[in-house]
C-alpha positions as CSV (number, residue, x, y, z in Angstrom):
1,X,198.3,68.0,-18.1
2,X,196.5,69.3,-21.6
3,X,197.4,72.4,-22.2
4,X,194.4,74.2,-24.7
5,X,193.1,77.5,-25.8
6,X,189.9,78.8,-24.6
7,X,188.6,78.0,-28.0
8,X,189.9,74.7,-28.3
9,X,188.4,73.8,-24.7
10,X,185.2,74.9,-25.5
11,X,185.3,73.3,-28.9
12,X,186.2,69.6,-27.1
13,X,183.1,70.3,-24.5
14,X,180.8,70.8,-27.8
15,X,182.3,67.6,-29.1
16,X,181.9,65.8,-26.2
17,X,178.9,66.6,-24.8
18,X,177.0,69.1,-27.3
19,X,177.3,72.1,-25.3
20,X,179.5,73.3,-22.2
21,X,176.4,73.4,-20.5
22,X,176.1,69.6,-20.5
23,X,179.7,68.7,-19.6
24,X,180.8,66.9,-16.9
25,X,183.6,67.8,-14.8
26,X,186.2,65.5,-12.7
27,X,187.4,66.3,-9.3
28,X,191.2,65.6,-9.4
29,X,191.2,64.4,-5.8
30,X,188.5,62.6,-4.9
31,X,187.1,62.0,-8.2
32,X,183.3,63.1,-7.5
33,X,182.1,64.6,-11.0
34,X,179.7,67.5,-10.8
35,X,177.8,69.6,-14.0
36,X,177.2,73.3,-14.3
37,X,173.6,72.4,-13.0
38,X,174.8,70.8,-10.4
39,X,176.5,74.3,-9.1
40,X,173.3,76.1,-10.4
41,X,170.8,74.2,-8.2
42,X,172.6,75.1,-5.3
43,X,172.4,79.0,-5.9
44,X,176.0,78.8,-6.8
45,X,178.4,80.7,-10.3
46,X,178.2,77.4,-12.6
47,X,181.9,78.4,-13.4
48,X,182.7,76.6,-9.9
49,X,182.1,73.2,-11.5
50,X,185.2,73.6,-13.2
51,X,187.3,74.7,-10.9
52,X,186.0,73.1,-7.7
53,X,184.5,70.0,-6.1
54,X,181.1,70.2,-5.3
55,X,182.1,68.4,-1.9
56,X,182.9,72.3,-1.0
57,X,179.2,72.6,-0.9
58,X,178.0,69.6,-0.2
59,X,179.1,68.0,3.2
60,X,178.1,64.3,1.7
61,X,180.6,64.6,-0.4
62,X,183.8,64.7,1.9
63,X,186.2,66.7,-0.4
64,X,187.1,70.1,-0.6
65,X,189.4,70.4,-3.3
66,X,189.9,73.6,-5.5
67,X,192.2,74.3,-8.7
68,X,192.9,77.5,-7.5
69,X,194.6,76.0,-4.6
70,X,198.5,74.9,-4.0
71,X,198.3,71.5,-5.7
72,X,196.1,72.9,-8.6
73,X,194.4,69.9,-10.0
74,X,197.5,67.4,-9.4
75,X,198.5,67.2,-13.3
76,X,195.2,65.6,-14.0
77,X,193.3,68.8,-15.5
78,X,194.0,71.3,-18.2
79,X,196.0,74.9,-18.6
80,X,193.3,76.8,-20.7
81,X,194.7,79.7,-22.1
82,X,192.6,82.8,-22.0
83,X,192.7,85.3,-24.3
84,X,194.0,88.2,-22.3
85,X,197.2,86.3,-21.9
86,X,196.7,84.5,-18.6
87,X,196.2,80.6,-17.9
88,X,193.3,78.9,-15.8
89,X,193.8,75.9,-14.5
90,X,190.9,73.9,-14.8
91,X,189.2,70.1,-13.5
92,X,189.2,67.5,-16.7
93,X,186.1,66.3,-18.3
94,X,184.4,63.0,-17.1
C-alpha cells in the first residue's frame, strides 16, 4: 500500500491526469474503474469514486466493495494522510 499526504495525493492526480477532477479510480476487488463524473451523473458526492465501486450504484456492475469496509482496499490502494491527523484509506488510480 502507498502511504501519501493529502498534498502529495493530490499533486500525483494533477500529474497524472491534470486535475483530480479527471482521475480515474480502481476498484480493489473487482477492478471496475469509475471518475468523479461518473458518481456525479448519478446524483451521487463525487468523493464516492474514491472510496467505493460504482457497482454500489450500478447493478451492471456486480460489486459492491467499499474502502471503508473490513478489508479496506486489500493492500492495493493508498493511506492518505489528512491534515487533521487522521488517515483515509482510499481506491488507487487507474
Amino acid at each position: 500500500m502507498i502511504n501519501q499526504t493529502l498534498d502529495e495525493w493530490l499533486e500525483e492526480a494533477n500529474k497524472r491526469y491534470g486535475a483530480l477532477e479527471q482521475a480515474r479510480f480502481c476498484c480493489p476487488k473487482c477492478g471496475n474503474v469509475s471518475t468523479l463524473e461518473d458518481f456525479r451523473t448519478k446524483g451521487l458526492d463525487e468523493q464516492l469514486a474514491y472510496q467505493e465501486c460504482i457497482g454500489r450504484f450500478d447493478n451492471t456492475k456486480g460489486c459492491d466493495w467499499s474502502s471503508s469496509g473490513i478489508g479496506g482496499t486489500l493492500g492495493k490502494g493508498r493511506l492518505i494522510s489528512l491534515p487533521e491527523a487522521r488517515q483515509l484509506e482510499v481506491f488507487d488510480f487507474a
